[in-house]
RODO-2510 file (C-alpha; in nm, 4 decimals, decimal comma):
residues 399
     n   res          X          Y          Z
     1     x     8,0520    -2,4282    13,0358
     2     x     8,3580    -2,6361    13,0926
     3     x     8,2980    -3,0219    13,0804
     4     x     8,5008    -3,1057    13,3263
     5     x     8,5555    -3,0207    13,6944
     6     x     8,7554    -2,6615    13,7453
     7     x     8,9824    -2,7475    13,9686
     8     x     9,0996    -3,0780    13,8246
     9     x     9,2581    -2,9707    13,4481
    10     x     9,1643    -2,9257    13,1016
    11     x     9,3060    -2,7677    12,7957
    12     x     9,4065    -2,4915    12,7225
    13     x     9,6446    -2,3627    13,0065
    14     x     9,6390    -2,0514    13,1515
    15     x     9,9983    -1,8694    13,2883
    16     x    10,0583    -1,6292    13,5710
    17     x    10,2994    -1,4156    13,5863
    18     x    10,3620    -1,2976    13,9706
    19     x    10,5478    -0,9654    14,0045
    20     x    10,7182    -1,0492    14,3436
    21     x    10,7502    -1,4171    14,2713
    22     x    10,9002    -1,5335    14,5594
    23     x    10,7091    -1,3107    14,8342
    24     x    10,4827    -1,4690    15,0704
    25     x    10,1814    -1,3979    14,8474
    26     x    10,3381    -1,5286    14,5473
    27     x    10,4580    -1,8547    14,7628
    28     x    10,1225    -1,8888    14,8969
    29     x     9,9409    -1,8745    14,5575
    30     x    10,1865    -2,1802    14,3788
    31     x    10,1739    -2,4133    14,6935
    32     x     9,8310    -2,3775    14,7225
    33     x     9,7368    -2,4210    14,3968
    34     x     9,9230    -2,7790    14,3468
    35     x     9,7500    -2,8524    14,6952
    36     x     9,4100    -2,7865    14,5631
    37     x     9,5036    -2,9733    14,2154
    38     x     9,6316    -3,2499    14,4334
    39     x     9,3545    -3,3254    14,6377
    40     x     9,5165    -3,2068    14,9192
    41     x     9,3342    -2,9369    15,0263
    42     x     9,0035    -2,7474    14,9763
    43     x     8,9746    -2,4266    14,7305
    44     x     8,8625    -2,2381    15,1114
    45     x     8,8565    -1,8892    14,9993
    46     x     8,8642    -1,9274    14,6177
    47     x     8,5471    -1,7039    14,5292
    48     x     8,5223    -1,9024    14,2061
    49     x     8,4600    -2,1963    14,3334
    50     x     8,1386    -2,0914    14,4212
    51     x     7,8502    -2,2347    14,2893
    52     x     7,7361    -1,9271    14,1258
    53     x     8,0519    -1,9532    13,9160
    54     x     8,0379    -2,2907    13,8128
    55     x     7,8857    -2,2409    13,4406
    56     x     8,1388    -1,9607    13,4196
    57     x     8,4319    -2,0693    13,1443
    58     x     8,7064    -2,0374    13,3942
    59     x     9,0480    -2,1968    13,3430
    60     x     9,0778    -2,4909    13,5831
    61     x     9,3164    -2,4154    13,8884
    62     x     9,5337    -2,7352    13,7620
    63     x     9,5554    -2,5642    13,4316
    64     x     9,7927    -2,2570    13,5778
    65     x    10,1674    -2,2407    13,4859
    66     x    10,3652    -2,0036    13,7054
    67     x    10,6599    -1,8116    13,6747
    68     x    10,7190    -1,4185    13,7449
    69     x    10,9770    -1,1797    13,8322
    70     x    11,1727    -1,1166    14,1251
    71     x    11,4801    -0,9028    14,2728
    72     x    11,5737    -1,1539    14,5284
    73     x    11,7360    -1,5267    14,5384
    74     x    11,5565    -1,6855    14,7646
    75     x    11,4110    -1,9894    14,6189
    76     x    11,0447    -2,0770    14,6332
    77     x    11,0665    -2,4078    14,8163
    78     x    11,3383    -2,2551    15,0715
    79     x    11,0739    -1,9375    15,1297
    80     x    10,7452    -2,2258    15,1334
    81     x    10,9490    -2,3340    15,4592
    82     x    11,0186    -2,0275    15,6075
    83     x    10,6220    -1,9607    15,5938
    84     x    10,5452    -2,3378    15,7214
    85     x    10,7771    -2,2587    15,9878
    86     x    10,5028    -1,9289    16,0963
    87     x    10,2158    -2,1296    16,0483
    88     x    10,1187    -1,9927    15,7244
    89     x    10,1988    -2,3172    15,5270
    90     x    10,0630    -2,6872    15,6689
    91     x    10,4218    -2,8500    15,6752
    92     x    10,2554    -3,1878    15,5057
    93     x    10,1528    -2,9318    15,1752
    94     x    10,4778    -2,8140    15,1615
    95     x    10,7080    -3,1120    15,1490
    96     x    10,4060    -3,3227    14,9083
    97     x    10,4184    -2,9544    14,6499
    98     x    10,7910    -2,9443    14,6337
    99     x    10,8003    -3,0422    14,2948
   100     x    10,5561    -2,7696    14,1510
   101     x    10,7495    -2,4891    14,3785
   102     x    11,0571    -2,6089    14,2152
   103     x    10,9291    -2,5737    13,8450
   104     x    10,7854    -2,2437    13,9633
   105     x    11,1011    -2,1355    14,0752
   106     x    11,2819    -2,2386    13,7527
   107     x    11,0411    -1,9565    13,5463
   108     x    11,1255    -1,6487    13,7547
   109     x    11,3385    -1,4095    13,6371
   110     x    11,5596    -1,0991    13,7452
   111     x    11,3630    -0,8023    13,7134
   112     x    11,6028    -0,5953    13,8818
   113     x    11,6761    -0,2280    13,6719
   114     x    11,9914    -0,1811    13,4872
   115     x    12,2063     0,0779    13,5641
   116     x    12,1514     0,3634    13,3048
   117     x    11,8662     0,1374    13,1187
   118     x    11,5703     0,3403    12,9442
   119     x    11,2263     0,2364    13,1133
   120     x    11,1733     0,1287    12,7493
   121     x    11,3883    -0,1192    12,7075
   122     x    11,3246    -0,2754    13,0301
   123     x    10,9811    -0,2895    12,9583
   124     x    11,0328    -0,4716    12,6369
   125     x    11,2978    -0,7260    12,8299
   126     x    11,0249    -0,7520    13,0686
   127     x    10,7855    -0,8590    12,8093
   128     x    11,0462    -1,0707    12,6530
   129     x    11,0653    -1,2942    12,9639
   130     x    10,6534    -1,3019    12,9473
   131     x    10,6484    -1,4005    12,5590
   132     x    10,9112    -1,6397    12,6149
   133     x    10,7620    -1,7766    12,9065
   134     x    10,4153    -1,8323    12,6847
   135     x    10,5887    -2,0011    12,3798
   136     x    10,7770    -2,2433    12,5685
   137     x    10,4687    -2,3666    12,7447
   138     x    10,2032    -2,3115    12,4621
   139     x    10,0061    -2,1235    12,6750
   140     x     9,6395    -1,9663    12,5442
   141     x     9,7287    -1,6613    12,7401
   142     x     9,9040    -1,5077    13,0712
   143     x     9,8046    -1,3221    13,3294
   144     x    10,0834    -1,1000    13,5136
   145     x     9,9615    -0,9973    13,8454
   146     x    10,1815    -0,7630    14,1208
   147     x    10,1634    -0,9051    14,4110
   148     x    10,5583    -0,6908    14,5129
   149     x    10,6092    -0,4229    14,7942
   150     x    10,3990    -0,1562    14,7965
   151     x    10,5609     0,1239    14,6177
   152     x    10,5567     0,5584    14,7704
   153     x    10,2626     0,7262    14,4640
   154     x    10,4806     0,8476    14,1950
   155     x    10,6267     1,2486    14,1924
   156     x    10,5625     1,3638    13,9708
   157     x    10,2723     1,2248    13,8519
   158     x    10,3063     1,0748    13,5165
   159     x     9,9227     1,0795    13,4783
   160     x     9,8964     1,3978    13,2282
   161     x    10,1127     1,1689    12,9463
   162     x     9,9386     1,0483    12,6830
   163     x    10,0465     0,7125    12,4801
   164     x    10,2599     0,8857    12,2596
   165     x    10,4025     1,1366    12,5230
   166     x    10,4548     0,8243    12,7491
   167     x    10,6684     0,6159    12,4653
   168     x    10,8970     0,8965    12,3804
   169     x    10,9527     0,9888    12,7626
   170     x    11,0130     0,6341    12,8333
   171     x    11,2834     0,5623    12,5781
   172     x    11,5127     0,8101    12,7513
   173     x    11,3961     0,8167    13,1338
   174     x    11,5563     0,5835    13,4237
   175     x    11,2992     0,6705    13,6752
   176     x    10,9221     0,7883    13,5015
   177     x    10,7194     0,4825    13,5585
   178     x    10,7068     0,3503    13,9048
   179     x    10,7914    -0,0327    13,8851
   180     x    10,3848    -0,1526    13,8951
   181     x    10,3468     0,0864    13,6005
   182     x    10,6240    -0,0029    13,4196
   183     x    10,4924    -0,3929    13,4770
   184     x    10,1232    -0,3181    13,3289
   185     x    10,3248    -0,0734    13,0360
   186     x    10,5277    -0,4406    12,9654
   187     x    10,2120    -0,6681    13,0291
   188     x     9,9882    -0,5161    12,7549
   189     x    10,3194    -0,4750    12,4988
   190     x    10,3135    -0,8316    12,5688
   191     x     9,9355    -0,9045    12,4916
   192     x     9,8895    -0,9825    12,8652
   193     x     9,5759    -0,8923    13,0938
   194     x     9,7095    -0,7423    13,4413
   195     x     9,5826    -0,7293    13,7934
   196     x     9,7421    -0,4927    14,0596
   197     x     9,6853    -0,6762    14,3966
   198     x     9,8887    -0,3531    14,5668
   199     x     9,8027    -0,0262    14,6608
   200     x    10,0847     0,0852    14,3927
   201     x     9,9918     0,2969    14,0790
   202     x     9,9871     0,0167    13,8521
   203     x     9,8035     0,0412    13,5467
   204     x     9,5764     0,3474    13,6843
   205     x     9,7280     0,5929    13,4565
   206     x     9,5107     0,7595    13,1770
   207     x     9,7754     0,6400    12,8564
   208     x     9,8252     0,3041    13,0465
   209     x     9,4222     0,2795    13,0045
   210     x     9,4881     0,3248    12,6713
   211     x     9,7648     0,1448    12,5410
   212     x     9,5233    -0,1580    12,7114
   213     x     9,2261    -0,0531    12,4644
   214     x     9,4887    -0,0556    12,2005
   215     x     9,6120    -0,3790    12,2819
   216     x     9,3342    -0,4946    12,3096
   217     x     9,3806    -0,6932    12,6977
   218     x     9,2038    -0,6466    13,0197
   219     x     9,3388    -0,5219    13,3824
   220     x     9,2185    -0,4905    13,7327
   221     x     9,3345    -0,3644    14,0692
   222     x     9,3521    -0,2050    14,2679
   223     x     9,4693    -0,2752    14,6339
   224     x     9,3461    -0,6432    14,7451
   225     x     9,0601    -0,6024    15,0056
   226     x     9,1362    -0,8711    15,2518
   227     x     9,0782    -0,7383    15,6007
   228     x     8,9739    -0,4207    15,7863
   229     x     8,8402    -0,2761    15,4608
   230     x     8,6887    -0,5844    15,3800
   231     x     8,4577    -0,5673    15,7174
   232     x     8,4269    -0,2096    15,6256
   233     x     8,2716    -0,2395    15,2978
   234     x     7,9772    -0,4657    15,4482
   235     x     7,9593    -0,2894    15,7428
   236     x     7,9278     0,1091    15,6250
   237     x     7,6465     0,0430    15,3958
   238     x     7,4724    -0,1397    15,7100
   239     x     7,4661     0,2397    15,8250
   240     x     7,3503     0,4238    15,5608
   241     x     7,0695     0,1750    15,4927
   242     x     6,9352     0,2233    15,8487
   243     x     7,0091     0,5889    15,7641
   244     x     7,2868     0,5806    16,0797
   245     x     7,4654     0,8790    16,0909
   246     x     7,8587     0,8002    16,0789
   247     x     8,0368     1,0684    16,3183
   248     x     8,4061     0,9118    16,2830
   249     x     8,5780     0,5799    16,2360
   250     x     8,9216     0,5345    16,3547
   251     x     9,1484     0,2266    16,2800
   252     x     9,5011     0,1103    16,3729
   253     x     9,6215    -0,2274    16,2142
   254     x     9,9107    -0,4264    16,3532
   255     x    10,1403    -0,6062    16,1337
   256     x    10,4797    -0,7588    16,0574
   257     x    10,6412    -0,9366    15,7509
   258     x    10,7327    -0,7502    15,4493
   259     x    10,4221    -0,5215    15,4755
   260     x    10,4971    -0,4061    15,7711
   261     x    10,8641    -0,2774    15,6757
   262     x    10,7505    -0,1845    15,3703
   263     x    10,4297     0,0337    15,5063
   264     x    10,6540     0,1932    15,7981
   265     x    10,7728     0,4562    15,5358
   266     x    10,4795     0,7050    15,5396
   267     x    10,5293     0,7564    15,1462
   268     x    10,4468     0,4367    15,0516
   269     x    10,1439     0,3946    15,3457
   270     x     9,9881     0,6638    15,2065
   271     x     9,8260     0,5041    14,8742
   272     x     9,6975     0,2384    15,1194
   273     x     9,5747     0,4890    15,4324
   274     x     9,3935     0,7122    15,1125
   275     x     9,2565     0,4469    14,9668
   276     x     9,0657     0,3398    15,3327
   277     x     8,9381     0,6236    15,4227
   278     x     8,8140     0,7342    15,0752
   279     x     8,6132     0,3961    15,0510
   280     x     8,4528     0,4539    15,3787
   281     x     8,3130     0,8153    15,2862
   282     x     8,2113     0,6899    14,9030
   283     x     7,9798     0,4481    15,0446
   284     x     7,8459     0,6245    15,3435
   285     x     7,8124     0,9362    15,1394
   286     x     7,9404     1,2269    15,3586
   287     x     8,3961     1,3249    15,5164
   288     x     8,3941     1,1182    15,8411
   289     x     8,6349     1,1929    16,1236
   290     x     8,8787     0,9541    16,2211
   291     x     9,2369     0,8285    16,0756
   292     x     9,3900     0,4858    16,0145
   293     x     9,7051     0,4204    16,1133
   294     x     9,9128     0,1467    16,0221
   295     x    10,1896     0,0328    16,2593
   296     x    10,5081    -0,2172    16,1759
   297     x    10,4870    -0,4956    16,4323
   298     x    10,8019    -0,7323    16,3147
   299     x    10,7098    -0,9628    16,5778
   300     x    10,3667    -1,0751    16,4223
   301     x    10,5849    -1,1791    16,0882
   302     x    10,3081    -1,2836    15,8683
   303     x     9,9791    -1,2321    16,0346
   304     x     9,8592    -0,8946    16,0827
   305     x     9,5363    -0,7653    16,3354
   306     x     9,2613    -0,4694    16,2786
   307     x     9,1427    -0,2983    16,5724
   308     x     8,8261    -0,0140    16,4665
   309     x     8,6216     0,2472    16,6667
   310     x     8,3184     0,3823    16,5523
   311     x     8,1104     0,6149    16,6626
   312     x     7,7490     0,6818    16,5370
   313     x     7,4845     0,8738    16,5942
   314     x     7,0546     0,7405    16,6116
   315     x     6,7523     0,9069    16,6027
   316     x     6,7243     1,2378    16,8259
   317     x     7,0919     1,2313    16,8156
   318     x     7,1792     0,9514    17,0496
   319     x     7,5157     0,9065    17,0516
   320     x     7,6218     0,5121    16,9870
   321     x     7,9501     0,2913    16,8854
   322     x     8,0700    -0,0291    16,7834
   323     x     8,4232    -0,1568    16,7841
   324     x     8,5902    -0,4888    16,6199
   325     x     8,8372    -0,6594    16,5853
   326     x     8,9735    -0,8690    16,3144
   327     x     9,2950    -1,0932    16,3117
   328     x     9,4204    -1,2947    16,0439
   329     x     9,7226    -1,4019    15,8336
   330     x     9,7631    -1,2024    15,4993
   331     x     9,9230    -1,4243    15,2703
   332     x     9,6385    -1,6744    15,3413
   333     x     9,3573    -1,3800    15,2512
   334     x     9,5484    -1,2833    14,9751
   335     x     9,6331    -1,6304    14,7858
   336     x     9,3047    -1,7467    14,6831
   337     x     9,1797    -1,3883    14,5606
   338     x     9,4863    -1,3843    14,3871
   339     x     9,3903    -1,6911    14,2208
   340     x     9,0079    -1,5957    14,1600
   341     x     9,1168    -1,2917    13,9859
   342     x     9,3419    -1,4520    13,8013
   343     x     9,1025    -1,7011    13,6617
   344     x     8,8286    -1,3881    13,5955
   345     x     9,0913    -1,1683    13,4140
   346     x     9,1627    -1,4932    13,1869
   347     x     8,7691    -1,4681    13,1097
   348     x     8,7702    -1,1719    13,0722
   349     x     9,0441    -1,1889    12,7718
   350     x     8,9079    -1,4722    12,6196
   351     x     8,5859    -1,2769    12,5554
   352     x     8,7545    -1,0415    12,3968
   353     x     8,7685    -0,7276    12,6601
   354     x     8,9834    -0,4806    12,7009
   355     x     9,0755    -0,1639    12,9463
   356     x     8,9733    -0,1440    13,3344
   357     x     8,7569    -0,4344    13,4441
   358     x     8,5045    -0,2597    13,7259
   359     x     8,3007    -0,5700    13,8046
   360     x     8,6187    -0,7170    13,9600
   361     x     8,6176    -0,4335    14,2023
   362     x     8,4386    -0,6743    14,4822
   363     x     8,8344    -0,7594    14,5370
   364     x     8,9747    -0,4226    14,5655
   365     x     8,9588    -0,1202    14,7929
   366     x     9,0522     0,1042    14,5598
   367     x     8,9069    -0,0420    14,2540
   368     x     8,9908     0,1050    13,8946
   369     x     8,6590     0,2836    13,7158
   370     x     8,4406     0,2360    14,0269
   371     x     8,3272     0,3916    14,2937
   372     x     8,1428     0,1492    14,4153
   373     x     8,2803    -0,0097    14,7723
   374     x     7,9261    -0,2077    14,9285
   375     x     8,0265    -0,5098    14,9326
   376     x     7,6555    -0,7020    14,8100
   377     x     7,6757    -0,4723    14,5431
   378     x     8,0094    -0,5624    14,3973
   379     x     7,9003    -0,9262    14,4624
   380     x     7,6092    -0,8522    14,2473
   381     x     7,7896    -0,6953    13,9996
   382     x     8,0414    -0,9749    13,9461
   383     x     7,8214    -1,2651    13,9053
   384     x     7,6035    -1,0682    13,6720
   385     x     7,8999    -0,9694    13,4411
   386     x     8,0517    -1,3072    13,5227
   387     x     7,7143    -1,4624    13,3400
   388     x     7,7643    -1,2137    13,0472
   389     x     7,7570    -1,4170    12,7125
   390     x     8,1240    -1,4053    12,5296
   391     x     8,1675    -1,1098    12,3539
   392     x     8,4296    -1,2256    12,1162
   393     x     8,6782    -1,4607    12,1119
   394     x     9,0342    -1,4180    12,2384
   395     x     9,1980    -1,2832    11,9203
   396     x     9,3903    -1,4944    11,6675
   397     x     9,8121    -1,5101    11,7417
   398     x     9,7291    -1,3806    12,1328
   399     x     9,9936    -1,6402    12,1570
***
């Protein structure tokens, strides 16, 4: 147990590496974490701040150093204002965190591809920037989370590589490794636990699993749950617990932004759209009609909306339904899981694990060596491994 307060600092710091570091996730995550360490807002939405986590050795939220990759120019502070301007940011926050979005800004890099480059030796650039980005600091360990565009599922499927396969492929190919892959292949050269907050491939690839094991770091993902599947992972088990019979669930979701340009291409909706609907029939146990479909909406910009029908059946087959709807803004949602994920894979290092994390699957809706989706249950799961006595310390040189 830490002897001081989480949120307020103490040694040793903790960095985070956001893929897409000047997206409206990433922006989200750095303002809101000087608010918090600034007493200038509450950690609303910050899991860990629970009190079921407080004897948990969790780095304190003042004790993150940020920096990340990007492909674009736009400046943190300038994109901090662009979100207070839609309502995402208070503009008070913003102007009294300029500072830390400024030093934030200063630590992201271009991660763009080089024309003709191996995947190989952009990966070990990548990691370069990461192990550069730890020495200068003197950080105990970083965390490099993907928080970029959500990327079409990878053809062909690199999944039947193994390690060795994977290495010689990569120091040759331009293209095997979708960018999320290619991140988590980087992250655990670098000694880094990972966390894929998109629907993207990520580290979910069978010699990916391994070089982690090998490495001997930690990863999660993936696909943050922060809305409709949210609701639907602690409603569907209501259903099969009453032993409800679910005849089909159909969903359309609303939204602008980034997302929404991003998840107008079919090809990269349909990691997301799979991931739903497989969820849904895991927990309730039996293929369910119904489809979700997820429509680009530029004129909500930053806050997205969930509309679901759902029709069930009762005993002697009365027919029933429900419908909800849930609004909200998804850079909010997404910032403080971000953050509590953060802080768990960081625990989960310093005890000395390594590979796929399943009892951080309560934050995903696709989550990596689980099939588990009832919400409870993934609570359960989490504070229970969250209690788990250290296993070993974080390795001698991590640094």
């Amino acid at each position: 147990m830490q002897d001081t307060d989480r949120t307020t600092g103490t040694s040793p710091r903790v960095g985070v590496w956001l893929v897409g570091a000047r997206g409206s996730v990433a922006t989200t995550v750095v303002a809101g974490t000087a608010a918090i360490a600034a007493d200038l807002a509450p950690a609303t939405g910050c899991v860990t701040e629970s009190p079921v986590f407080r004897d948990a050795s969790l780095p304190a939220l003042a004790d993150l150093v940020f920096g990340g990759h990007d492909i674009v120019g736009v400046p943190l502070p300038a994109r901090a204002g662009h979100l207070a301007d839609a309502g995402v940011l208070p503009a008070r926050v913003v102007a009294a965190v300029r500072p830390a979005l400024e030093a934030a800004d200063r630590e992201i890099r271009d991660g763009s591809p080089r024309q003709g480059e191996p995947q190989y030796t952009t990966a070990r650039r990548l990691a370069a920037d990461i192990a550069d980005f730890r020495a200068r600091h003197g950080l105990e360990q970083v965390v490099v989370v993907n928080v970029s565009s959500t990327e079409a599922l990878p053809e062909p499927d690199p999944a039947f590589l193994g390690l060795a396969d994977l290495d010689k492929a990569l120091a040759t190919s331009t293209t095997l490794l979708p960018p999320s892959s290619l991140y988590a292949y980087a992250a655990f050269h670098a000694g880094c636990a990972y966390v894929n907050f998109t629907p993207s491939a990520g580290a979910a690839l069978p010699a990916l699993e391994e070089l982690a094991r090998l490495r001997g770091v930690p990863h999660a993902g993936r696909d943050g749950k922060t809305g409709e599947t949210l609701v639907k992972s602690a409603l569907a088990p209501m259903f099969a617990q009453r032993a409800l019979r679910v005849r089909s669930w159909s969903g359309t979701n609303l939204l602008g932004g980034g997302d929404g340009a991003t998840l107008a291409d079919p090809a990269a909706a349909r990691s997301k759209t799979e991931s739903k609907q497989r969820a849904l029939e895991e927990t309730v146990g039996h293929a369910v009609e119904g489809q979700v479909h997820i429509d680009n909406v530029p004129e909500m910009g930053e806050w997205k909306t969930a509309w679901d029908h759902i029709s069930f059946e009762g005993f002697l087959g009365v027919r029933m339904s429900l419908q909800f709807t849930w609004q909200g803004c998804d850079s909010a949602l997404a910032a403080p899981l971000v953050l509590d994920l953060v802080r768990f894979a960081a625990l989960a290092r310093r005890r000395g694990e390594s590979g796929a994390l399943p009892a951080l699957g309560f934050f995903f809706k696709d989550p990596v060596a689980s099939t588990e989706h009832n919400l409870t249950l993934q609570h359960a799961h989490l504070t229970a491994w969250a209690a788990t006595p250290a296993r070993a310390p974080l390795p001698e040189g991590a640094r």
